[in-house]
C-alpha positions in Angstrom: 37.9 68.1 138.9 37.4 65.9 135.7 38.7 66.2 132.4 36.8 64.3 129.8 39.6 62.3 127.4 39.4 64.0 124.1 38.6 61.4 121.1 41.4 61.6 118.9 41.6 59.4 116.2 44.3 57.6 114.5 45.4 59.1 110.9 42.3 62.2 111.5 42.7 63.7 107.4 41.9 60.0 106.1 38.9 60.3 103.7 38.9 56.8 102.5 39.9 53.3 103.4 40.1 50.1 101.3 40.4 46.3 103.2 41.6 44.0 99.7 41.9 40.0 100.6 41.0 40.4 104.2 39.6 38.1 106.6 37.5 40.2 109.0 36.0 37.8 112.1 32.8 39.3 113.9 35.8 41.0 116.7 37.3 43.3 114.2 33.9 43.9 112.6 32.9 45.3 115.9 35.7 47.1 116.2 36.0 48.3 113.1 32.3 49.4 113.4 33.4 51.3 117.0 36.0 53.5 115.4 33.5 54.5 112.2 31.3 55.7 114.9 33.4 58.0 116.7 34.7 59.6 113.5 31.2 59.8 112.8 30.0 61.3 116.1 33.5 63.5 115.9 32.9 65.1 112.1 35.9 62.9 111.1 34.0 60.3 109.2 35.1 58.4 106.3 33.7 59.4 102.8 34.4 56.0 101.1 35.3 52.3 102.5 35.6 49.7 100.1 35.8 45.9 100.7 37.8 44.2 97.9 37.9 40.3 97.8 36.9 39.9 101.4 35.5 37.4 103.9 33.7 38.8 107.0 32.2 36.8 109.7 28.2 38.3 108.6 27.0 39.5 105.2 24.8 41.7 107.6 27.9 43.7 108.3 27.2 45.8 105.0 24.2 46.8 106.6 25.7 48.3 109.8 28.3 49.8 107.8 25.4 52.2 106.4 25.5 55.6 107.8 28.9 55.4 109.5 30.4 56.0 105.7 28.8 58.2 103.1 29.9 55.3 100.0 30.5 51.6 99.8 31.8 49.4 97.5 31.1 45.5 98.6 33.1 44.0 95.7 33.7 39.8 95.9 32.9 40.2 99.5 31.9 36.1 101.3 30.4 35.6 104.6 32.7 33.0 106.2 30.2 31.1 108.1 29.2 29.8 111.5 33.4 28.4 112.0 35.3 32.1 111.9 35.7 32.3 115.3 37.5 29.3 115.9 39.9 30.3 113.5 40.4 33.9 115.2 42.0 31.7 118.2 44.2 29.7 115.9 45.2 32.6 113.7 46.0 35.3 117.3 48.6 33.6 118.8 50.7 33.2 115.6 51.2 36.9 115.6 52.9 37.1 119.2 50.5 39.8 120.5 50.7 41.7 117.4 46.2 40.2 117.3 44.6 39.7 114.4 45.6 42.6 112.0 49.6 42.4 112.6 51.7 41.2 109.6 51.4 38.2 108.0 50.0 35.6 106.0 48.6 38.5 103.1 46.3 40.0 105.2 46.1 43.5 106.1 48.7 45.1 107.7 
């Protein structure tokens, strides 16, 4: 007999999620992307995300963004350029296995 693994997601009653002064490489965008889905698919979705002073790795990422949350803001948001993922390997190890989005350096945490 097999039990499906029930989705559940971290922090289920958020509603809305701001990223200020991040750096967000093409590996967290997927991520990031992965998660919004299941909410989605799991009527948990977010009703607002807003991207404050950020760099991702694609200005297309606004576009997949659409339909995974019902409202956007895209305020002073760069596209890093074709370099971001080299800097993903330098930036990783400093954290010690904490990855990418452990503390440090000012960016979310």
């Amino acid at each position: 007999m097999h039990i499906a693994e029930q989705y559940r997601p971290p922090a289920p009653k958020l509603q809305s999620l701001t990223l200020h002064g991040v750096d967000v490489f093409s590996g967290q965008q997927q991520n990031l992307l992965d998660v919004l889905k299941r909410r989605r698919n799991h009527q948990m979705g977010l009703k607002k995300l807003a991207l404050r002073s950020c760099r991702v790795s694609t200005i297309e990422y606004k576009t997949d963004l659409k339909g995974l949350v019902e409202r956007i803001t895209w305020d002073n948001v760069t596209e890093m350029g074709s370099n971001c993922e080299s800097e993903l390997d330098e930036t990783d190890s400093e954290f010690d296995g904490l990855g990418y989005w452990g503390y440090g350096r000012g960016r979310y945490y």
